[in-house]
VOZAKOL-697890 format. One record per residue: residue in one letter; x, y, z of N, C-alpha, C in turn. Coordinates in pm, 1 decimal, padded with zeros to 6 digits. Atoms other than C-alpha are relative to their C-alpha. Example, Ala and Ser with C-alpha at 12.3 -4.5 7.8 and 13.67 -1.06 7.14 Angstrom:
A, 00089.0, -00119.0, 00000.0, 01230.0, -00450.0, 00780.0, 00090.0, 00120.0, 00000.0;
S, -00082.0, -00119.0, -00006.0, 01367.0, -00106.0, 00714.0, -00077.0, 00109.0, 00073.0;
//
This chain:
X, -00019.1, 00141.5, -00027.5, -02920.2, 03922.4, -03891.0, 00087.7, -00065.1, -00107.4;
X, -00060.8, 00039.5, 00102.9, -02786.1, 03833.0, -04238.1, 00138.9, 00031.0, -00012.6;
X, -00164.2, -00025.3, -00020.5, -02490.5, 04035.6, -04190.9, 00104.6, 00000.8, 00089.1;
X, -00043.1, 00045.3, -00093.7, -02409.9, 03939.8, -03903.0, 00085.6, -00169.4, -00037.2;
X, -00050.8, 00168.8, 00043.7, -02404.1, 03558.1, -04000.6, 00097.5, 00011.2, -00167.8;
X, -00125.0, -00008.5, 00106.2, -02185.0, 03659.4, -04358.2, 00084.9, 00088.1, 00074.0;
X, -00112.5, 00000.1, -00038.8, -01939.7, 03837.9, -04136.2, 00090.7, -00113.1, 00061.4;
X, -00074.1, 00109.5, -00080.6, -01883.7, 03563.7, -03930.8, 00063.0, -00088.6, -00094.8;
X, -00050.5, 00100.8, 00062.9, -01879.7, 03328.6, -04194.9, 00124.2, 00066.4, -00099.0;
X, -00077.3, -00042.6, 00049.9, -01665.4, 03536.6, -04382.9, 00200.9, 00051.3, 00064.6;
X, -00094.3, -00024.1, -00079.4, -01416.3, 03614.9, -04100.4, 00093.5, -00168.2, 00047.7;
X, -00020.4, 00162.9, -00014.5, -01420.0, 03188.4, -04051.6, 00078.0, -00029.1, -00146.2;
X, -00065.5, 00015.8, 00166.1, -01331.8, 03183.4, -04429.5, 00140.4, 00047.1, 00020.4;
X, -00127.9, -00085.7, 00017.7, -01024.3, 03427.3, -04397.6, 00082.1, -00060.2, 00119.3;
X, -00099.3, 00032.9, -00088.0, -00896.9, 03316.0, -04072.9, 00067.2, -00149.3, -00042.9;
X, -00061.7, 00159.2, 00096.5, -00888.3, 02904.8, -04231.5, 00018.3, -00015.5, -00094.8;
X, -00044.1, 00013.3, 00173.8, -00776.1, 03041.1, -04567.4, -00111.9, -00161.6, -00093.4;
X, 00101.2, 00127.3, 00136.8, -01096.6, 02837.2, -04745.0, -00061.8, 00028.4, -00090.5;
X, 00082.1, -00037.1, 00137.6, -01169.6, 03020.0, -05042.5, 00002.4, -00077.2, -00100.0;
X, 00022.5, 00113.4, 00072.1, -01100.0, 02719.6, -05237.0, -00110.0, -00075.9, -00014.6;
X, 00127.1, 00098.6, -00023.9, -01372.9, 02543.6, -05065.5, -00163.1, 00088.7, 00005.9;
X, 00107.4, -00083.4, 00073.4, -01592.7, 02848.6, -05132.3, -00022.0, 00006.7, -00097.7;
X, -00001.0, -00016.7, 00173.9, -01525.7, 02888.2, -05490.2, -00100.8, -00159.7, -00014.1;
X, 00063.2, 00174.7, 00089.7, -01610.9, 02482.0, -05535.8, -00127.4, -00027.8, 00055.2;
X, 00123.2, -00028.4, 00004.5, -01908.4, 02525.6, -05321.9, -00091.3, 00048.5, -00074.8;
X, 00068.2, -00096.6, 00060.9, -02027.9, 02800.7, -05504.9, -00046.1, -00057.4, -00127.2;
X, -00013.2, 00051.7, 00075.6, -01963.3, 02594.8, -05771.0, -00080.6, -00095.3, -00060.1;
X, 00078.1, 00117.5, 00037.0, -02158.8, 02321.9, -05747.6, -00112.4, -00016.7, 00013.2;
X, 00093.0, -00067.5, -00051.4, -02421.3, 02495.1, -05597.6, -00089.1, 00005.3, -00169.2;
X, 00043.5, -00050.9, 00146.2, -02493.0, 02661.2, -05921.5, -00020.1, -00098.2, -00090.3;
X, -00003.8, 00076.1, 00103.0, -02428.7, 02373.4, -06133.8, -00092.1, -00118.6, -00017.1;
X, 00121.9, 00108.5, -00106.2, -02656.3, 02143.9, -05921.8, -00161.4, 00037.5, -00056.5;
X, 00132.9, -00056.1, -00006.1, -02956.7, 02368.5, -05925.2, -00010.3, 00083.9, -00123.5;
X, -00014.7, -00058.7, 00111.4, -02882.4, 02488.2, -06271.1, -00081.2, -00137.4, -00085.9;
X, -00003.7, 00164.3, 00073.9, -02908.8, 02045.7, -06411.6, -00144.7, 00027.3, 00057.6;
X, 00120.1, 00014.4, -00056.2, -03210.3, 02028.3, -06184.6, -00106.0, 00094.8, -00054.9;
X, 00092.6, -00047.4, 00069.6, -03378.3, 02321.2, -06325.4, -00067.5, 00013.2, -00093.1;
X, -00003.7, -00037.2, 00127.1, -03333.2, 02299.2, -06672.3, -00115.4, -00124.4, -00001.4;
X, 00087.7, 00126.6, 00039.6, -03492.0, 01893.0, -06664.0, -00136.2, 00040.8, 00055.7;
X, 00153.3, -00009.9, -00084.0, -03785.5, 01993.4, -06405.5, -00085.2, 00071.1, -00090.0;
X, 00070.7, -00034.8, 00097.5, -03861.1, 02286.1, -06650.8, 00008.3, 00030.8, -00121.2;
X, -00011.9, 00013.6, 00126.8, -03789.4, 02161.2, -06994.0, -00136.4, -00095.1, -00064.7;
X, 00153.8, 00058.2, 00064.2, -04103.5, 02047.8, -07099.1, -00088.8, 00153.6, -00019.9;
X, 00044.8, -00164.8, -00040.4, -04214.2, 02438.8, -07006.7, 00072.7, 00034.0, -00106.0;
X, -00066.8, -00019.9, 00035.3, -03913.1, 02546.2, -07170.2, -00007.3, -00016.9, -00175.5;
X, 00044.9, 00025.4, 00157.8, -04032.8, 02378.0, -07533.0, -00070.2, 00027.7, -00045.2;
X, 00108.7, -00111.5, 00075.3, -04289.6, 02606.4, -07564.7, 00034.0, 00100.2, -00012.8;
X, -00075.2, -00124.4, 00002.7, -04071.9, 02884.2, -07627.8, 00052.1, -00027.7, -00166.3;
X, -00082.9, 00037.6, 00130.0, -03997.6, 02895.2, -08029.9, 00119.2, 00016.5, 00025.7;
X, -00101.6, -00021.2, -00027.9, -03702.1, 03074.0, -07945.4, 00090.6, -00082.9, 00051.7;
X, -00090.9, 00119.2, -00040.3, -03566.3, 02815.2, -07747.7, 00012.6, -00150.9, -00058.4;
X, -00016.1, 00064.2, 00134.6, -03641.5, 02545.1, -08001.7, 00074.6, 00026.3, -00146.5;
X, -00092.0, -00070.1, 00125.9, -03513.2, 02768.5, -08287.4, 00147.5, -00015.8, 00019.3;
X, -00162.7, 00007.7, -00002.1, -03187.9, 02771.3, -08116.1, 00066.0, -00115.8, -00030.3;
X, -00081.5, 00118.3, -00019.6, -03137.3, 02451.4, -08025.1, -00035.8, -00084.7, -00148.7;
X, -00003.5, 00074.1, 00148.9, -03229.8, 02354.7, -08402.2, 00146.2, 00087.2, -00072.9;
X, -00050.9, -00043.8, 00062.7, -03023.6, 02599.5, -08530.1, 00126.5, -00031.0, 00043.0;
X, -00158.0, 00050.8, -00045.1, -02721.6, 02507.8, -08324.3, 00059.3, -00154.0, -00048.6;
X, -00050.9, 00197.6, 00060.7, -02772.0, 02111.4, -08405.0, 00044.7, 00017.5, -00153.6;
X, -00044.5, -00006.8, 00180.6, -02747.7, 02239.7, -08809.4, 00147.3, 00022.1, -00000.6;
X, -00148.1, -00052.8, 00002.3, -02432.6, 02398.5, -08719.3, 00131.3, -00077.4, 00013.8;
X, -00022.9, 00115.1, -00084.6, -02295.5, 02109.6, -08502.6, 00020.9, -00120.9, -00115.1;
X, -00026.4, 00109.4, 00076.0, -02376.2, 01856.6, -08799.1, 00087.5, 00048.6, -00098.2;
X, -00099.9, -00004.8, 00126.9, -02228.1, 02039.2, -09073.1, 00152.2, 00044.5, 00044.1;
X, -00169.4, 00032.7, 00016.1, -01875.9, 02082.5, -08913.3, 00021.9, -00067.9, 00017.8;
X, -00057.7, 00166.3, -00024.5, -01894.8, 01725.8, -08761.2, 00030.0, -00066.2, -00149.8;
X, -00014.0, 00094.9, 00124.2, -01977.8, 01617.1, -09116.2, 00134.1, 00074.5, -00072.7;
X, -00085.7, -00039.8, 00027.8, -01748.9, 01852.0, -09244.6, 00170.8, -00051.9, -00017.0;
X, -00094.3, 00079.4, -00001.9, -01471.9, 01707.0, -09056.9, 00039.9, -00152.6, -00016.7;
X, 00013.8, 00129.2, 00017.3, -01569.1, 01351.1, -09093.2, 00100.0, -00051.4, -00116.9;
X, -00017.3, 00030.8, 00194.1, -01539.9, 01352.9, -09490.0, 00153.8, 00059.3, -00039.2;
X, -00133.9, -00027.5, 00041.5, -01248.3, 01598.0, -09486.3, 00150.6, -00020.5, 00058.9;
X, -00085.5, 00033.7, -00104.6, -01020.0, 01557.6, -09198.0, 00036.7, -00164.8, -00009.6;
X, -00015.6, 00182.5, -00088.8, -01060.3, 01177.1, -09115.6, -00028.4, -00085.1, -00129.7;
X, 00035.3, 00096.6, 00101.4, -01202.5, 01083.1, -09469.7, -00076.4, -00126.2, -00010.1;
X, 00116.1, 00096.1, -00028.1, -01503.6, 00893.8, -09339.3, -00108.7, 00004.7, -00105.9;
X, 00176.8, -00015.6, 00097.7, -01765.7, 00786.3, -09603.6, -00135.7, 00035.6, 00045.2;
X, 00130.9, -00019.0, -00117.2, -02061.5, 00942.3, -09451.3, -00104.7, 00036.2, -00134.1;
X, 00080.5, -00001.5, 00073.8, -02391.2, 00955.8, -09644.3, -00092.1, 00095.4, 00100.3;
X, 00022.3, -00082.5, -00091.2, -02625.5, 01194.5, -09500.3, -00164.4, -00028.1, -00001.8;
X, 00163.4, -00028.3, 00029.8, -03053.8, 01223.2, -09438.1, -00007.9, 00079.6, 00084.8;
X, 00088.1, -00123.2, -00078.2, -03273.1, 01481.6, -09293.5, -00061.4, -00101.4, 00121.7;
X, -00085.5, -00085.3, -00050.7, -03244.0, 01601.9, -09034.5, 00096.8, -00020.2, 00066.5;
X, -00160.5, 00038.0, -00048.1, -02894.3, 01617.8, -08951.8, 00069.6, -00146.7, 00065.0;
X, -00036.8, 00101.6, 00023.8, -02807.0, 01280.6, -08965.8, 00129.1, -00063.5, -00103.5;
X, -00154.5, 00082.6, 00024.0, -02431.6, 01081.5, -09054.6, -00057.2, -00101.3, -00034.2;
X, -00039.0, 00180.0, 00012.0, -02427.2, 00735.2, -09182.2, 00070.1, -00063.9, -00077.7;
X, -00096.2, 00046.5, 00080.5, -02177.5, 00534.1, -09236.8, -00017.2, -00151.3, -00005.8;
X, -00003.5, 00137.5, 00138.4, -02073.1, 00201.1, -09437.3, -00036.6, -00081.5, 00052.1;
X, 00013.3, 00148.4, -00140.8, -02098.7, -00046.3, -09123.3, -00211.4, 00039.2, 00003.7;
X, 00164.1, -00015.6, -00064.2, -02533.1, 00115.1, -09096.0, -00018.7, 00029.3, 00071.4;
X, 00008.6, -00111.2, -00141.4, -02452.9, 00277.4, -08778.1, -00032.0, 00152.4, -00074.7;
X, 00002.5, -00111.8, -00034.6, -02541.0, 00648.0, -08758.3, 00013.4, 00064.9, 00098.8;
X, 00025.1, -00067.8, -00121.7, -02551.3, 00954.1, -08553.2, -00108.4, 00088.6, -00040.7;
X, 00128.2, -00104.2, 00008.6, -02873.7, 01166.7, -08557.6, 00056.6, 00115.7, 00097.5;
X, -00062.5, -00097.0, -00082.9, -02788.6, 01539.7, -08420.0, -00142.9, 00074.1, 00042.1;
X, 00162.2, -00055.2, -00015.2, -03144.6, 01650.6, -08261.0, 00069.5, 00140.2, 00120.3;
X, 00025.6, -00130.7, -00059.7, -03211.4, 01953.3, -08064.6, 00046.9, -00048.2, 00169.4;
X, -00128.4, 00049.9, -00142.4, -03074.1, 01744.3, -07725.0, 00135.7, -00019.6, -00046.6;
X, -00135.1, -00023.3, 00065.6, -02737.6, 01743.5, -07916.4, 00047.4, 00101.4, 00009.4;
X, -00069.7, -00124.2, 00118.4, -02695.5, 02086.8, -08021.2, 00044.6, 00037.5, 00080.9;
X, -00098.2, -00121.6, -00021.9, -02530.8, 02209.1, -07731.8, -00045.9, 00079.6, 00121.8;
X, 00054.4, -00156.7, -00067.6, -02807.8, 02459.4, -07581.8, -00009.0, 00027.7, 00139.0;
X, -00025.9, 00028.3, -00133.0, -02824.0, 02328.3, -07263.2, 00137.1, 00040.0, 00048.5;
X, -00111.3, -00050.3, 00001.4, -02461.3, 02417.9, -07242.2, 00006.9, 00133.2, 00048.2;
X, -00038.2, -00163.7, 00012.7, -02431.2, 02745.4, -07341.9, -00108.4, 00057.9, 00137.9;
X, 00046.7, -00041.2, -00038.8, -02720.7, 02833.0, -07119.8, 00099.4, 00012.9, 00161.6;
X, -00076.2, 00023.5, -00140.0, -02517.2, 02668.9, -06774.0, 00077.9, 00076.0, -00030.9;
X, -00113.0, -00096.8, -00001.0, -02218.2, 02847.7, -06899.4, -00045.9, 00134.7, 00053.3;
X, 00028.3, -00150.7, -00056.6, -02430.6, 03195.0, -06879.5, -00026.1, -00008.8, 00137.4;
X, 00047.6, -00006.3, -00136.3, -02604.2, 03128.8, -06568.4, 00108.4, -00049.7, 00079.2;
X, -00146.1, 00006.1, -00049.0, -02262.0, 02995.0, -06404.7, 00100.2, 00087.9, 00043.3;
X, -00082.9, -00107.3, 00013.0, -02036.4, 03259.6, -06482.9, -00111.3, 00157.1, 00006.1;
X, 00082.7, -00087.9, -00075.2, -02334.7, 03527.6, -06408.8, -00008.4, 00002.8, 00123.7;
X, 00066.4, -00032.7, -00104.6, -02422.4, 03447.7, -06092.6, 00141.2, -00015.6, 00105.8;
X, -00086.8, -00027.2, -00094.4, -02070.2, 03338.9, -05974.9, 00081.3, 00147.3, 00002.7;
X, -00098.3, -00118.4, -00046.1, -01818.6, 03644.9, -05816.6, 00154.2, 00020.6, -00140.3;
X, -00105.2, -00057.5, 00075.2, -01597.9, 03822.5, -06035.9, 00000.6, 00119.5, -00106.3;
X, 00004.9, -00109.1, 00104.5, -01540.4, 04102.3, -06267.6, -00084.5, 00026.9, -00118.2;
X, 00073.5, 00003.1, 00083.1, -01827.8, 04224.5, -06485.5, 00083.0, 00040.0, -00133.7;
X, -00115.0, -00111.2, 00128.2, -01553.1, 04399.0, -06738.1, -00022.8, -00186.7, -00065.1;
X, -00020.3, 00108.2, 00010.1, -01441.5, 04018.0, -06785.8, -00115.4, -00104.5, -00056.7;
X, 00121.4, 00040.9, 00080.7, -01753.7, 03866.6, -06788.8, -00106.5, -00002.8, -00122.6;
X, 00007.6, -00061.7, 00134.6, -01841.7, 04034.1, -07086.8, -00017.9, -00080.7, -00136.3;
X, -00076.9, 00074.3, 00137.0, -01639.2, 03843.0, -07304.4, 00008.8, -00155.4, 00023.1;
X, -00074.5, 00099.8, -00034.3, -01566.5, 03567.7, -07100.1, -00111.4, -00125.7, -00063.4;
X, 00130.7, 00010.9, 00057.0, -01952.6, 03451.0, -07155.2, 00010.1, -00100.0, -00132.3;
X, -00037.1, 00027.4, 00202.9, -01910.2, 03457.2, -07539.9, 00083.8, -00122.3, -00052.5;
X, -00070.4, 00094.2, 00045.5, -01617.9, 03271.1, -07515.7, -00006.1, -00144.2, 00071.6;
X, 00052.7, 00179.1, -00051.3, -01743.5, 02955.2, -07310.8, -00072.3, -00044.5, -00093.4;
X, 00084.9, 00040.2, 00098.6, -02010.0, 02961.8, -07553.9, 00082.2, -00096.1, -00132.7;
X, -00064.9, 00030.6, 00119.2, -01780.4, 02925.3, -07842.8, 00054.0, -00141.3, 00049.2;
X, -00017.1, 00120.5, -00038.0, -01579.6, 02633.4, -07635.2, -00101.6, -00071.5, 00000.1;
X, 00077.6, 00138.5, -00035.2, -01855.7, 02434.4, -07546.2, -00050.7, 00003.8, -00139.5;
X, 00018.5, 00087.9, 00072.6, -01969.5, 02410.5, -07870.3, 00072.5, -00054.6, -00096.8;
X, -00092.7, 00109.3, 00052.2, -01626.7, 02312.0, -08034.2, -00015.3, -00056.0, 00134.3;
X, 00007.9, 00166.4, -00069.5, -01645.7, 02028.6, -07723.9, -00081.4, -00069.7, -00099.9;
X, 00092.3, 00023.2, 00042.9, -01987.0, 01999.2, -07874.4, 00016.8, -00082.0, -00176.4;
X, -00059.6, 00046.8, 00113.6, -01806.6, 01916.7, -08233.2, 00074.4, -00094.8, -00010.2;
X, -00099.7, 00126.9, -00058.5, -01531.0, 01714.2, -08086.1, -00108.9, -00118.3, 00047.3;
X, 00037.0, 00155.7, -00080.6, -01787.3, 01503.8, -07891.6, -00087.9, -00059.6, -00158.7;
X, 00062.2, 00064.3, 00097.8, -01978.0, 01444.2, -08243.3, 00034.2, -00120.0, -00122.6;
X, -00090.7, 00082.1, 00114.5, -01697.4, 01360.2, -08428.9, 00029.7, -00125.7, 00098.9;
X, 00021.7, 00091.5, -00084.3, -01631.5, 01113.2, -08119.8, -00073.0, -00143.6, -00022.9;
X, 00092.2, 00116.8, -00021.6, -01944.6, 00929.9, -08120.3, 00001.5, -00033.8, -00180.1;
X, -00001.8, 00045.4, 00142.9, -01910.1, 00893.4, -08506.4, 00109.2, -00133.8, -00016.8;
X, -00117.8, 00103.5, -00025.9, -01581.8, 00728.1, -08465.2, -00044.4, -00149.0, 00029.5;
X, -00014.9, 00097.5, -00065.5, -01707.4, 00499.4, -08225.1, -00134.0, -00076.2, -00043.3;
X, 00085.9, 00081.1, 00083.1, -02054.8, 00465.5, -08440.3, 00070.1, -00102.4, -00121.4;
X, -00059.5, 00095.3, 00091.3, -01826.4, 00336.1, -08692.7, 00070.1, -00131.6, 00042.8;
X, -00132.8, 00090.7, -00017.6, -01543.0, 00150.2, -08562.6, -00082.1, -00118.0, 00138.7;
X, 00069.3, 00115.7, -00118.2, -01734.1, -00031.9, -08192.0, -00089.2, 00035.9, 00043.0;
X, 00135.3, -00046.1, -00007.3, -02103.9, 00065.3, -08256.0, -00024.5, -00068.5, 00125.9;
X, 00061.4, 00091.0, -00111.0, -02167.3, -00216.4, -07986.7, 00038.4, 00091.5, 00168.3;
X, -00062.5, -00071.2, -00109.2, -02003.5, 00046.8, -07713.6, -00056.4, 00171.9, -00006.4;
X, 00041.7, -00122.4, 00051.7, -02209.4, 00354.0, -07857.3, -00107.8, 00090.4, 00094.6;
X, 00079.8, -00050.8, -00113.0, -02461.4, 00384.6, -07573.0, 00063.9, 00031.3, 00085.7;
X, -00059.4, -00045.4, -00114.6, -02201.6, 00370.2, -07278.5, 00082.6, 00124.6, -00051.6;
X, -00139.0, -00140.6, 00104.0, -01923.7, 00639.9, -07497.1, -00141.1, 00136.8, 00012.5;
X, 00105.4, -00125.0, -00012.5, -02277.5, 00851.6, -07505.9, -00029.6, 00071.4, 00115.0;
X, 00059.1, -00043.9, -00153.7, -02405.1, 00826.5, -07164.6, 00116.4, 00015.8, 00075.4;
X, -00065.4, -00013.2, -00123.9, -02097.0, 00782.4, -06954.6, 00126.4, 00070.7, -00027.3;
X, -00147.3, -00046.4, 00030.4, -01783.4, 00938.4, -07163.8, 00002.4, 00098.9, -00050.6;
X, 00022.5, -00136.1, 00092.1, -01911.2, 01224.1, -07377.4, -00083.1, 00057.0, 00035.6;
X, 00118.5, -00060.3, -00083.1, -02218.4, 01325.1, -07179.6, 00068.0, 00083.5, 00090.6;
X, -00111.3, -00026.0, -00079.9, -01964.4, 01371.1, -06873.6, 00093.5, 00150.6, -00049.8;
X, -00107.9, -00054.1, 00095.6, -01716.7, 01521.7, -07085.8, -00041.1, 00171.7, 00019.9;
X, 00020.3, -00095.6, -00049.7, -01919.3, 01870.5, -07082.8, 00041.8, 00087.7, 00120.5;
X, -00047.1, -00062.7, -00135.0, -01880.2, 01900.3, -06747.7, 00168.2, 00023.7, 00042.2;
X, -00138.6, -00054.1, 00021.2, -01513.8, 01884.0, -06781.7, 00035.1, 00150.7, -00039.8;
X, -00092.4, -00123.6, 00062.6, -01468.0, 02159.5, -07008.0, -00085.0, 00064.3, 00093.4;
X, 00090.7, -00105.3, -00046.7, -01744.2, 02373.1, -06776.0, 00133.1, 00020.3, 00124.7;
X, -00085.0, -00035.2, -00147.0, -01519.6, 02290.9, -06447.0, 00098.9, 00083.4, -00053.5;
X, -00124.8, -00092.4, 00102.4, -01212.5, 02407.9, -06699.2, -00008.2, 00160.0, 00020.2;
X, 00052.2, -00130.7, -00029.7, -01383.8, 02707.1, -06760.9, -00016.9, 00076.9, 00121.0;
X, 00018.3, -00022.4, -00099.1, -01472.3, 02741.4, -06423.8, 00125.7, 00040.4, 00047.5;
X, -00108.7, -00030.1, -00033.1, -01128.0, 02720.7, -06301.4, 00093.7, 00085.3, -00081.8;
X, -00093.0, -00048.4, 00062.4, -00932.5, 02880.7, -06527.8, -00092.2, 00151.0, 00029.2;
X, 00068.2, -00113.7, -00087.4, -01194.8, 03184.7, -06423.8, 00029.3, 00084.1, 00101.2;
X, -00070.3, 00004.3, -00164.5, -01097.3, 03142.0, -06052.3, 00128.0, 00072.2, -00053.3;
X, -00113.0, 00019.3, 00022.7, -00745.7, 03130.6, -06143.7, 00027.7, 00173.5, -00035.1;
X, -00011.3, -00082.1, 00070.7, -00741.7, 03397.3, -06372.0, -00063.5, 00136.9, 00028.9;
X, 00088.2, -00119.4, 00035.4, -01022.8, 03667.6, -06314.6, -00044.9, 00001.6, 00142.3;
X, 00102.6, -00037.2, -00153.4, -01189.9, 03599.6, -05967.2, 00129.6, 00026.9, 00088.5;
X, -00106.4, -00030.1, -00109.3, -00856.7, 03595.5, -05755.9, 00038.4, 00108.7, -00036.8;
X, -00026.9, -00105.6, 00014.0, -00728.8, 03890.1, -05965.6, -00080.5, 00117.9, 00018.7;
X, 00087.3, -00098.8, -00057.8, -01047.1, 04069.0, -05870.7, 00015.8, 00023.5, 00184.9;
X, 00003.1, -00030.6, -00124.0, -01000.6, 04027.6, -05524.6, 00132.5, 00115.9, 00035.2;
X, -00076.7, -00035.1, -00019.3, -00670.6, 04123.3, -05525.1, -00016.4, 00157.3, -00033.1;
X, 00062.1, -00178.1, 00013.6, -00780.5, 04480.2, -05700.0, -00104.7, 00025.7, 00095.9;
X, 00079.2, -00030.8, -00069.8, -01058.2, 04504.1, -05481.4, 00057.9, 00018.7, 00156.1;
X, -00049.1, -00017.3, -00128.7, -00835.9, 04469.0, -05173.0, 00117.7, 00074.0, 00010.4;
X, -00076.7, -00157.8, 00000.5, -00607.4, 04778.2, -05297.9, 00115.9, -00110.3, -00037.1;
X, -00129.2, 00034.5, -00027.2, -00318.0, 04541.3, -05324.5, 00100.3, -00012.4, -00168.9;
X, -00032.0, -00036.3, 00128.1, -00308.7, 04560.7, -05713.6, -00046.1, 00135.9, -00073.4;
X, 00069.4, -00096.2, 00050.7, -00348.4, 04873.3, -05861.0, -00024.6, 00070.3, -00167.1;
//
């Protein structure tokens, strides 16, 4: 019965050239029920040291190149307290907690690029290296909200929630596509003899 209904649909796919609109299905599918899972069971999820450990250990990481670049790059007076905490001259701060660090990220990236189609050779590496992007985003968006703690604190909630929150999902689609682009179409193409 099953393979019956994925030939068809698969024969409907090829005849209206819509692997585009498969890929972005597939896409959102995953990314959908990936957001939804993580909030439903993250309360579960915080009883896991391991998964606390990370996401502490990633926020340490996270503050000291934001601060890093703050002080050296941009030459922001930043004063610092435990735990991982910025503050600058105006009395704004940024606190970098364990919803900061990132982990949520890296995790969508694995489960994303796991479960969608394409070359395990690839996947490999590819993995590793979303990781690494999302958490320079994860650096970029820190140094960000620092900026904008300093310079138009009064705009620091919307820049959080609606411009740098967001923002993730950018570089994920990125990732995503440049995937497609790159690794899932060139798999087909080997898989359908036509590259060898």
């Amino acid at each position: 019965m099953f393979g019956k209904i994925y030939l068809a649909a698969d024969r409907l796919v090829q005849k209206h050239k819509l692997h585009a609109l498969v890929d972005v299905s597939i896409f959102a599918v995953i990314t959908f029920v990936f957001h939804e899972l993580w909030w439903s069971f993250y309360g579960w999820l915080e009883s896991f040291n391991f998964i606390i450990g990370s996401a502490d250990w990633l926020a340490g990481k996270v503050y000291i190149i934001s601060l890093w670049f703050n002080r050296n790059i941009l030459g922001l007076e930043v004063l610092t307290s435990a735990p991982n905490t910025m503050w600058f001259s105006n009395g704004a701060f940024v606190a970098i907690d364990e919803g900061c660090s990132g982990l949520k990220q890296f995790y969508q990236v694995a489960v994303l690029f796991i479960l969608f189609p394409g070359p395990w050779i690839h996947k490999l590496w590819y993995i590793p290296f979303g990781f690494f992007t999302m958490f320079l985003a994860n650096v970029f968006r820190i140094v960000c909200l620092s900026l904008v703690a300093l310079w138009i604190p009064q705009h620091w909630d919307f820049v959080h929630e609606w411009i740098l929150r967001p923002f993730f999902y950018v570089i994920i689609f990125f990732l995503w596509v440049l995937w497609v682009e790159k690794f899932r179409r060139s798999g087909k193409l080997i898989n359908a003899g036509i590259i060898e």
